[in-house]
C-alpha positions as CSV (number, residue, x, y, z in Angstrom):
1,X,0.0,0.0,0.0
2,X,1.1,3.8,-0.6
3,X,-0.6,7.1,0.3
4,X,-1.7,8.2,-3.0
5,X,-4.3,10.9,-2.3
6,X,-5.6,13.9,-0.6
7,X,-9.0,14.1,-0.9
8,X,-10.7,17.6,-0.2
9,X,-14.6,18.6,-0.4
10,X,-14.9,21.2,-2.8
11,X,-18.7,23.0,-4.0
12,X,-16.7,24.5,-6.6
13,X,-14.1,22.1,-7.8
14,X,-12.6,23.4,-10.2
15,X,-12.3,26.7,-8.5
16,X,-10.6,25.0,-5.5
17,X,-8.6,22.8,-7.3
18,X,-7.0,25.6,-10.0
19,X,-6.6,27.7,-6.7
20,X,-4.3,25.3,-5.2
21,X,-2.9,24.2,-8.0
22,X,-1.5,27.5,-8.5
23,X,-0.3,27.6,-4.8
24,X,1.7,24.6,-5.1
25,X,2.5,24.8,-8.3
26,X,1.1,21.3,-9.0
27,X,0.0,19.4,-12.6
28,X,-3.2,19.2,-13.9
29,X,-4.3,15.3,-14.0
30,X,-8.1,15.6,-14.2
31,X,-10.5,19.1,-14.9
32,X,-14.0,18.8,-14.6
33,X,-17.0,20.0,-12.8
34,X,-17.4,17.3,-10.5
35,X,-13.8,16.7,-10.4
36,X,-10.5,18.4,-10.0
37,X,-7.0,16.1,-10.0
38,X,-3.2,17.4,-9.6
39,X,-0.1,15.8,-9.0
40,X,2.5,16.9,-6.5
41,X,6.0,14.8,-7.5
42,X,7.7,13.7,-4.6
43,X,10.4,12.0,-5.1
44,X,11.7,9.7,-8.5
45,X,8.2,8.1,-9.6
46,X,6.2,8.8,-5.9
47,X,3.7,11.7,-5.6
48,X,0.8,12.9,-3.8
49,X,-2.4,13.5,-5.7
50,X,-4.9,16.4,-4.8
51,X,-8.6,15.4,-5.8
52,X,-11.2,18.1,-5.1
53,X,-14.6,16.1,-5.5
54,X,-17.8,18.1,-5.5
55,X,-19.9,18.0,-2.5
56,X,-23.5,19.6,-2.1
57,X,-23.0,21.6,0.9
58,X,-20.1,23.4,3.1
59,X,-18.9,21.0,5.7
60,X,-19.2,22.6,8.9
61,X,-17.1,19.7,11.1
62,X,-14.1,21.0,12.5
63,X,-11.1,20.4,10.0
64,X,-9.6,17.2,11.4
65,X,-6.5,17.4,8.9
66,X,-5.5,20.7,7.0
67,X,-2.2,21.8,4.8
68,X,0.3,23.7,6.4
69,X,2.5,25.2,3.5
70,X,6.2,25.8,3.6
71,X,6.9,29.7,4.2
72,X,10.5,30.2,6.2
73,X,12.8,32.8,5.9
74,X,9.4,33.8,3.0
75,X,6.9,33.5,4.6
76,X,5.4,37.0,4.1
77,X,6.3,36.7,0.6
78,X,4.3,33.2,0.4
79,X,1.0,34.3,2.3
80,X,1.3,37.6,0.2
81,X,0.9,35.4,-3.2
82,X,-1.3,33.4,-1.5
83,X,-3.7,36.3,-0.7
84,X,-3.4,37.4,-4.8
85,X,-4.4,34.0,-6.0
86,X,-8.0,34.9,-3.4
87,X,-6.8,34.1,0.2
88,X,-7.3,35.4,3.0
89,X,-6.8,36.1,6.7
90,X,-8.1,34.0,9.0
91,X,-9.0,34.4,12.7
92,X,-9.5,30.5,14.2
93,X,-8.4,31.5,17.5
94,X,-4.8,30.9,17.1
95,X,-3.7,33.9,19.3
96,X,0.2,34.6,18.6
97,X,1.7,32.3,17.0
98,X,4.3,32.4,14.5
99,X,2.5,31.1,11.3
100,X,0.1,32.5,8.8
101,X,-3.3,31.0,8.9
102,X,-5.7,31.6,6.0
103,X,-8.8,30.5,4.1
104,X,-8.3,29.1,0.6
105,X,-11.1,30.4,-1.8
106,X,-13.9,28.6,-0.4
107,X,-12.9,29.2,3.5
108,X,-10.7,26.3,3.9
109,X,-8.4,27.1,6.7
110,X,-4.4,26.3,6.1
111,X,-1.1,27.7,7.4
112,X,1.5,29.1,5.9
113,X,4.6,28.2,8.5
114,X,7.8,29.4,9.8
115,X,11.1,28.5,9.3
116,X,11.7,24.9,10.9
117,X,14.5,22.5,10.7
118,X,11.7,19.7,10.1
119,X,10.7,20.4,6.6
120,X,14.1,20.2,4.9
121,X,13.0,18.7,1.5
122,X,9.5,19.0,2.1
123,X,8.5,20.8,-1.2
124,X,5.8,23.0,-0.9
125,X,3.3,21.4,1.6
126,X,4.9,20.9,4.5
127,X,2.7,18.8,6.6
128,X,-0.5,17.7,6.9
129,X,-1.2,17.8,10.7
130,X,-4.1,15.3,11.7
131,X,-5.9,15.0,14.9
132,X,-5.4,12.1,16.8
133,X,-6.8,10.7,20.3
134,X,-4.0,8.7,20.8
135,X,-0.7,9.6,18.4
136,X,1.4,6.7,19.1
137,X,-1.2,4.4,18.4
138,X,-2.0,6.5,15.2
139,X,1.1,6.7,14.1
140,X,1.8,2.7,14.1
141,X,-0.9,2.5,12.4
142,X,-0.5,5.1,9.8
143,X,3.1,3.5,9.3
144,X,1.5,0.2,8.2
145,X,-1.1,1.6,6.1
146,X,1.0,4.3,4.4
147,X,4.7,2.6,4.1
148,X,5.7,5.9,5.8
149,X,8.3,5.7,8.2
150,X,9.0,7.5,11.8
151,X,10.8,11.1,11.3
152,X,12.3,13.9,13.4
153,X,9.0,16.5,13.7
154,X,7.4,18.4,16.2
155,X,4.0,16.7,16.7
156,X,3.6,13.9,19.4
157,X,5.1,11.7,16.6
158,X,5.4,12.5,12.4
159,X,6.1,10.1,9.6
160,X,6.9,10.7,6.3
161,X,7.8,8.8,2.8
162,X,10.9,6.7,2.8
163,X,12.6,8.9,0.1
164,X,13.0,11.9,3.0
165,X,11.0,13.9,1.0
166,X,7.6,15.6,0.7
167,X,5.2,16.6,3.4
168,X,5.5,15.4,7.2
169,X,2.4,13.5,8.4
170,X,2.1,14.7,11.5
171,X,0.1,12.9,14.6
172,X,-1.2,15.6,17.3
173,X,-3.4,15.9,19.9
174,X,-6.9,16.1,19.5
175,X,-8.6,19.3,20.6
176,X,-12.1,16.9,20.8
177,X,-13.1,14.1,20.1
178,X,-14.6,13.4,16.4
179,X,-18.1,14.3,16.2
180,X,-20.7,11.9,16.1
181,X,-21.7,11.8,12.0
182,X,-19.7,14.8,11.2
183,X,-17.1,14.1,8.3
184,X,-13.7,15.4,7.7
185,X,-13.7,17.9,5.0
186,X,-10.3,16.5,4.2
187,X,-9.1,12.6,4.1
188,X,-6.5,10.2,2.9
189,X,-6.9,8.0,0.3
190,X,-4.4,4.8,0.1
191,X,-3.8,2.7,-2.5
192,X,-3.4,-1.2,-3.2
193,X,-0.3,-2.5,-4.7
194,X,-0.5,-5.6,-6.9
195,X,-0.8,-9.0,-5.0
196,X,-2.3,-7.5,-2.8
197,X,-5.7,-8.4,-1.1
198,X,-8.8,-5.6,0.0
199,X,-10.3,-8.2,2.2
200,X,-7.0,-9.0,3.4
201,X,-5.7,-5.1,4.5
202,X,-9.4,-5.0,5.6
203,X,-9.3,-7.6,8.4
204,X,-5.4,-6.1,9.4
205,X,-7.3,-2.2,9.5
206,X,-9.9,-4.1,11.7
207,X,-6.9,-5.3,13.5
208,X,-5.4,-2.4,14.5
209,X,-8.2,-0.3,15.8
210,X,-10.1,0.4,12.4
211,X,-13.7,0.5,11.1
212,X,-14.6,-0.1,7.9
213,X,-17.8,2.1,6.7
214,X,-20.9,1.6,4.6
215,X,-21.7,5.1,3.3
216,X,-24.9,4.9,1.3
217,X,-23.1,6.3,-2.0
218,X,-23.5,3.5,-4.4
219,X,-21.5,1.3,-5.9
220,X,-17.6,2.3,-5.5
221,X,-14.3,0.9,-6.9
222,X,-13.3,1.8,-3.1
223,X,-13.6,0.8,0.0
224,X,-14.1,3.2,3.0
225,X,-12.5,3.1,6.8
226,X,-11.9,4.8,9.5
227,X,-8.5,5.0,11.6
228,X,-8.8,4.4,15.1
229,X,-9.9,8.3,15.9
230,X,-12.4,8.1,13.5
231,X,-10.6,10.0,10.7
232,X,-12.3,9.2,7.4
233,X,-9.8,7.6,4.7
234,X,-10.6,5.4,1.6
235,X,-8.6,1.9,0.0
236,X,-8.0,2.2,-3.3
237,X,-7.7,-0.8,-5.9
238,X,-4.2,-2.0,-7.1
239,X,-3.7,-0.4,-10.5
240,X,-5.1,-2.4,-13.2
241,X,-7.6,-4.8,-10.6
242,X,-11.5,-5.1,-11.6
243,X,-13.4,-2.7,-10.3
């Protein structure tokens, strides 16, 4: 298995999805209404896919998982382009802190950060901080699902791909719970390799503290979990397996 997407509610795809791909500077895979794709290489032949599906409504959960973009010694030059491509400032409470939060151009709260040691080689996102009731449970977890490995971070404990490059996945504390129904605006998406089996990864998820889900959404070459903290994420098929 690999972590091959990150999956974002969007009422305007391609809005959101042209949006971001300008801010990360990212390649156009798919352009439609109901559905915006673009690649962000990684490393060699690994990348990170950002698929903005259309939803019918805003989600009004509380972001579970966001982006927090690599700013350093520019980070007022980074939230400044940000702002021109329709950003803007947002208030969430933060206080002082030494990173930018803003809303992308539907509202989407991200963070533009400061310089840290950390996200050497990250490219332009450089985490993706997720809530987590328990982050060294999580991050076990994550590990097996993912094939990312343990790496030096600032959250309770961070993985990342085995190439020591791209975005940190970073395990943190939750400020609540997960909402009874709610769903995370934002998810992971994994995705099969060949030889392997769904039923299989689906009884070692169960294993480790997950939950599969039944959404009523029809029919679906995926299949649909939760971690153990009830973060949304979906199982792809291996490339090339029957839908």
């Amino acid at each position: 298995m690999f972590l091959e997407n990150l999956g974002i509610d969007a009422l305007d795809p391609l809005r959101l999805g042209r949006f971001w791909e300008e801010a990360l500077g990212t390649a156009t895979l798919t352009a439609t209404p109901e559905l915006y794709e673009t690649r962000l290489a990684l490393d060699g032949e690994a990348y990170l896919d950002l698929c903005f599906a259309r939803v019918p409504a805003p989600n009004t959960a509380p972001p579970r998982l966001h982006l927090d973009l690599l700013g350093g010694a520019a980070q007022e030059e980074v939230a400044a382009r940000l702002r021109a491509l329709g950003a803007r400032d947002l208030d969430i409470g933060q206080g002082e802190v030494p990173w930018t939060v803003l809303g992308d151009v539907e509202g989407g709260a991200f963070c533009v950060m400061e310089e840290r040691e950390a996200y050497t080689r990250t490219g332009p996102i450089a985490a993706l901080p997720m809530d987590s009731s328990d982050p060294v449970r999580d991050a076990e977890f994550w590990a097996w699902l993912s094939g990312w490995v343990p790496a030096p971070g600032v959250a309770p404990r961070t993985l990342r791909h085995r190439s020591g490059r791209g975005p940190l996945l970073e395990l943190c504390p939750e400020p609540e719970p997960k909402r009874p129904g709610a769903k995370n605006p934002i998810h992971l998406d994994v995705r099969l390799e060949a030889g392997e089996e769904p039923d299989v990864i689906a009884a070692g998820i169960a294993a480790r503290g997950g939950e599969e889900l039944h959404p009523d959404w029809g029919e679906l070459p995926w299949r649909v979990f939760r971690d153990p903290s009830g973060n949304e994420f979906c199982v792809l098929p291996a490339p090339g397996a029957a839908a």
